[in-house]
N, C-alpha and C positions, 0 to 999 in steps of 0.2 A: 550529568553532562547534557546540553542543550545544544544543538548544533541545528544550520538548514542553508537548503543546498534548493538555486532557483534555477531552473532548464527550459527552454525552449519546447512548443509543445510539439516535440519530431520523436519518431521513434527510434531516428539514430543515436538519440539520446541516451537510452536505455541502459548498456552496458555501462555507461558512465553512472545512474545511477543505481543499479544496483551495486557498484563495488562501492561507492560511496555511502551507501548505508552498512553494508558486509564490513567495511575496513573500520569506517566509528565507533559500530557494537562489538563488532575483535578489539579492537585496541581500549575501548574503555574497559571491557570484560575479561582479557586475556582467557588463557589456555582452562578458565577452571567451567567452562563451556563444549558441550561436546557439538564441534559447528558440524562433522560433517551430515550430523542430522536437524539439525536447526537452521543452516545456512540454505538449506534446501526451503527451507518451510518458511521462511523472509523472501528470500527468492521469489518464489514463486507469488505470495501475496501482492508484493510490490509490484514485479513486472505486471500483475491481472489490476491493480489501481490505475498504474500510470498510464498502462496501453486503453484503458478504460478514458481516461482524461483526453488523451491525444486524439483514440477515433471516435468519440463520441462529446463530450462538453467542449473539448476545442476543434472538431472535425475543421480541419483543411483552412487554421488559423495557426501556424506554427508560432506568430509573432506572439501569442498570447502566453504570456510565462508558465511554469507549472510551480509551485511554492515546496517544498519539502521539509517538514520539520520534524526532528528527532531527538526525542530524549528518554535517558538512559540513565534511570535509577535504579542501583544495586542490578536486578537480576532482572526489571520490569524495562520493558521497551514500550515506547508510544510513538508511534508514526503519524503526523498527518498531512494530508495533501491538501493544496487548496487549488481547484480551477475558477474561471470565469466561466464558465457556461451554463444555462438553463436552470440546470440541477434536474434529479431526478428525485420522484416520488416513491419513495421505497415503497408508501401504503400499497403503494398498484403493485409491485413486484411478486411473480409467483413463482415459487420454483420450478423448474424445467421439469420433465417425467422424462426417463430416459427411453420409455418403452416408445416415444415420439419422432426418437430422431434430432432431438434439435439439436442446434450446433450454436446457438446464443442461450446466456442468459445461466449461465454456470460460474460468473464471474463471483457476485454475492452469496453466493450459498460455497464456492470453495474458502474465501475470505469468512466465513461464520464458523467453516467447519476448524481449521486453522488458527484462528488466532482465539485468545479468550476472551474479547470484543473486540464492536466493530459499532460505529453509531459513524450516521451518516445528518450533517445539516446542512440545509439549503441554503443561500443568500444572506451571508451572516456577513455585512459588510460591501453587499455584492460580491460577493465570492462563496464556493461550496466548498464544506470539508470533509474530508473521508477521515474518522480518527482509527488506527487500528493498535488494539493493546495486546499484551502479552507478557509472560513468563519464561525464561529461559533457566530450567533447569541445570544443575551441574552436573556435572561427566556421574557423580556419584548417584543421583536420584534416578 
């Protein structure tokens, strides 16, 4: 299943997309998924993309779309997002040290720890994409 859902770049957005990814991968997957641990860990990756997209590649441009696209084979999920903006350099990206304090920059290393990839490309089109993969095990494994 292939599906993609285009939003404005606001963050009152948000709830609408995450249940619109949560209700695609339920309904194409049914019950043989245990969501209430998996539906957490979608959650959370998506809302740290897209509030990613809104305050920073589209900062204070809500006119500028957000793209979403999702597909769903067998038990493998693939998300990606595409903004207009800049793009950033993952090269430069360092992870945060907690013994520092910081309060940025925990977006990509929780997206690494969470899904089973994550590949980010610049201006592919003039547009950036965030691809993020994964496996959703059964209630059984």
């Amino acid at each position: 299943m292939k599906t993609e859902l285009q939003v404005p770049s606001d963050l009152k957005f948000l709830t609408i997309v995450e249940n619109w990814l949560l209700s695609c991968v339920e309904l194409e997957l049914g019950s043989c998924v245990d969501w209430s641990r998996q539906s957490n860990r979608l959650r959370l990756v998506l809302v740290e993309a897209y509030s990613n997209v809104v305050r920073h590649a589209h900062r204070e441009k809500p006119h500028l779309p957000v793209l979403i696209c999702l597909e769903v084979k067998e038990q493998n999920i693939a998300v990606e997002i595409w903004d207009h903006g800049q793009g950033f350099d993952i090269t430069t990206y360092l992870p945060p040290n907690p013994s520092d304090k910081q309060d940025r920059g925990y977006g990509w290393l929780i997206m690494n720890r969470l899904m089973d990839r994550v590949e980010y490309r610049m201006q592919v089109n003039g547009r950036n994409c965030l691809k993020l993969e994964t496996y959703l095990p059964t209630k059984d494994n």
